[in-house]
C-alpha positions as CSV (number, residue, x, y, z in Angstrom):
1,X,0.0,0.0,0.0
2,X,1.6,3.3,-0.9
3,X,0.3,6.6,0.0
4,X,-1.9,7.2,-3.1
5,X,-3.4,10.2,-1.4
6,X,-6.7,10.5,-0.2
7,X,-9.2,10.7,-2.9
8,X,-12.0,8.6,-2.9
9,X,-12.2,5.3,-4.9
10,X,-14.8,6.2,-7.7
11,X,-16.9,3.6,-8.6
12,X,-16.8,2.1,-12.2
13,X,-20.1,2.2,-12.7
14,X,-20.0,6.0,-12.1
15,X,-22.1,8.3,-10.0
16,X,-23.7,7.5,-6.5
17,X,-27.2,7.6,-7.0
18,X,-29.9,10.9,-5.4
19,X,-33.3,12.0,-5.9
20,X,-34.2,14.1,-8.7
21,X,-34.5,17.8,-8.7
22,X,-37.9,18.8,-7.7
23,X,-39.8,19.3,-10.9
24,X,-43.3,20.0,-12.1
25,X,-45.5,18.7,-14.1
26,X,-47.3,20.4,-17.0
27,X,-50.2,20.3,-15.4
28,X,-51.7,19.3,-11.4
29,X,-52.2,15.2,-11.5
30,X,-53.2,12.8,-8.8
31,X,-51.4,9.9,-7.2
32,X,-53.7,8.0,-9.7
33,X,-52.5,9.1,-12.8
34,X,-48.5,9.8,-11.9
35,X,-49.5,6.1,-11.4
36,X,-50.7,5.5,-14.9
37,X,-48.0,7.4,-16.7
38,X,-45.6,5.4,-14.9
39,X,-47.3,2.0,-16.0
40,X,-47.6,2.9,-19.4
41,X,-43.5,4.2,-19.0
42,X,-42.5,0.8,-17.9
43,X,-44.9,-1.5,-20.4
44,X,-43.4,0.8,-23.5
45,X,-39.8,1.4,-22.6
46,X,-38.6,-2.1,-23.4
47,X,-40.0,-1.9,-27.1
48,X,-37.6,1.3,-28.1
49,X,-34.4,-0.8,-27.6
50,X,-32.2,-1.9,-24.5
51,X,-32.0,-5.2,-22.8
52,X,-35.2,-5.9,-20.7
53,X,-33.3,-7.2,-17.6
54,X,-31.9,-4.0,-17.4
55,X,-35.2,-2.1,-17.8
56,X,-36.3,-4.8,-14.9
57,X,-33.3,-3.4,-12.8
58,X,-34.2,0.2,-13.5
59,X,-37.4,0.3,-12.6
60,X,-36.8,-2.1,-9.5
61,X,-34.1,0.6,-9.2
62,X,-36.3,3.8,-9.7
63,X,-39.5,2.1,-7.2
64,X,-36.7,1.5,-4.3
65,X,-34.8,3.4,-1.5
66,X,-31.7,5.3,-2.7
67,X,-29.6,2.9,-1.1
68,X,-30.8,-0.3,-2.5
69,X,-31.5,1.6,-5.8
70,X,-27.4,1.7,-5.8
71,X,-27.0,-1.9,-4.8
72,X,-29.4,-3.1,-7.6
73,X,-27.7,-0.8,-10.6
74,X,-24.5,-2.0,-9.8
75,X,-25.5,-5.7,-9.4
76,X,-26.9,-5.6,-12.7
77,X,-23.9,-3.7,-14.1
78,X,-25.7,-0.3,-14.8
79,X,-23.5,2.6,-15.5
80,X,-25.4,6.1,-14.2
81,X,-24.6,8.9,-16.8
82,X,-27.0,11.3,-14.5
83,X,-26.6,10.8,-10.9
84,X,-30.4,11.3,-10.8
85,X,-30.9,8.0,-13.1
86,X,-32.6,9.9,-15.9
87,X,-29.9,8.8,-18.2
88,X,-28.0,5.3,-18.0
89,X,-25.9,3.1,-20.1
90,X,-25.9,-1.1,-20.3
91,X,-22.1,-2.7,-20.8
92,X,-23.0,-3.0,-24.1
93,X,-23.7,0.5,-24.3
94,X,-27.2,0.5,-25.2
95,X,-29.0,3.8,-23.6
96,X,-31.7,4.1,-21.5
97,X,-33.4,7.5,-20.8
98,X,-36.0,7.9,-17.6
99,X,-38.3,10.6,-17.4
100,X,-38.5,12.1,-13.7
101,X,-42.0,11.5,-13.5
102,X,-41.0,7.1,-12.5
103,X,-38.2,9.0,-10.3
104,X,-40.1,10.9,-8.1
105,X,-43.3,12.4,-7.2
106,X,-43.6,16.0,-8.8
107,X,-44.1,19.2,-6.6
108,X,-47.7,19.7,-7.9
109,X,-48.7,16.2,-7.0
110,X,-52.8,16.4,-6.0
111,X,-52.7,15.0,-2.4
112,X,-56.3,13.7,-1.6
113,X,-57.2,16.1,1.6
């Protein structure tokens, strides 16, 4: 061990994973239909190219805790262009772009009162 200094060991697979930016959507939706758009997302994705496992993974990914969100990108060999997830790479090299909405929950979100 020589003194390499102390700078952090940087992950291959790239960027250690957070939240989205807040962001709002175009118009005020409910739980219901962020719900919707995030099934149709996840049925359609896999038909515009990319491997479905990793799809699997990334929305495994984008539905779970930051922290296993990290585990579960780098088990399945992910590398995160955006720290935020919204744009990631296969080994291969195929691309695979999320919109924030399967992310996180936007800021003008209709909360049932």
């Amino acid at each position: 061990m020589g003194c390499a200094g102390s700078t952090p060991k940087v992950d291959e697979h790239g960027k250690k994973l957070k939240k989205p930016k807040p962001w709002k959507h175009t118009q005020a939706i409910t739980p219901a239909q962020l719900s919707q758009m995030r099934e149709e997302f996840w049925d359609t994705a896999p038909h515009y190219g990319g491997q479905k496992e990793i799809w699997d993974a990334l929305r495994a990914a984008a539905e779970a805790e930051l922290s296993l969100a990290q585990t579960i990108v780098e088990s399945a060999g992910i590398i995160v262009s955006n720290s935020d997830m919204t744009l990631c790479y296969d080994e291969r090299g195929a691309k695979y772009e999320l919109p924030k909405y399967v992310l996180s929950e936007p800021t003008n979100l209709i909360r049932d009162g």
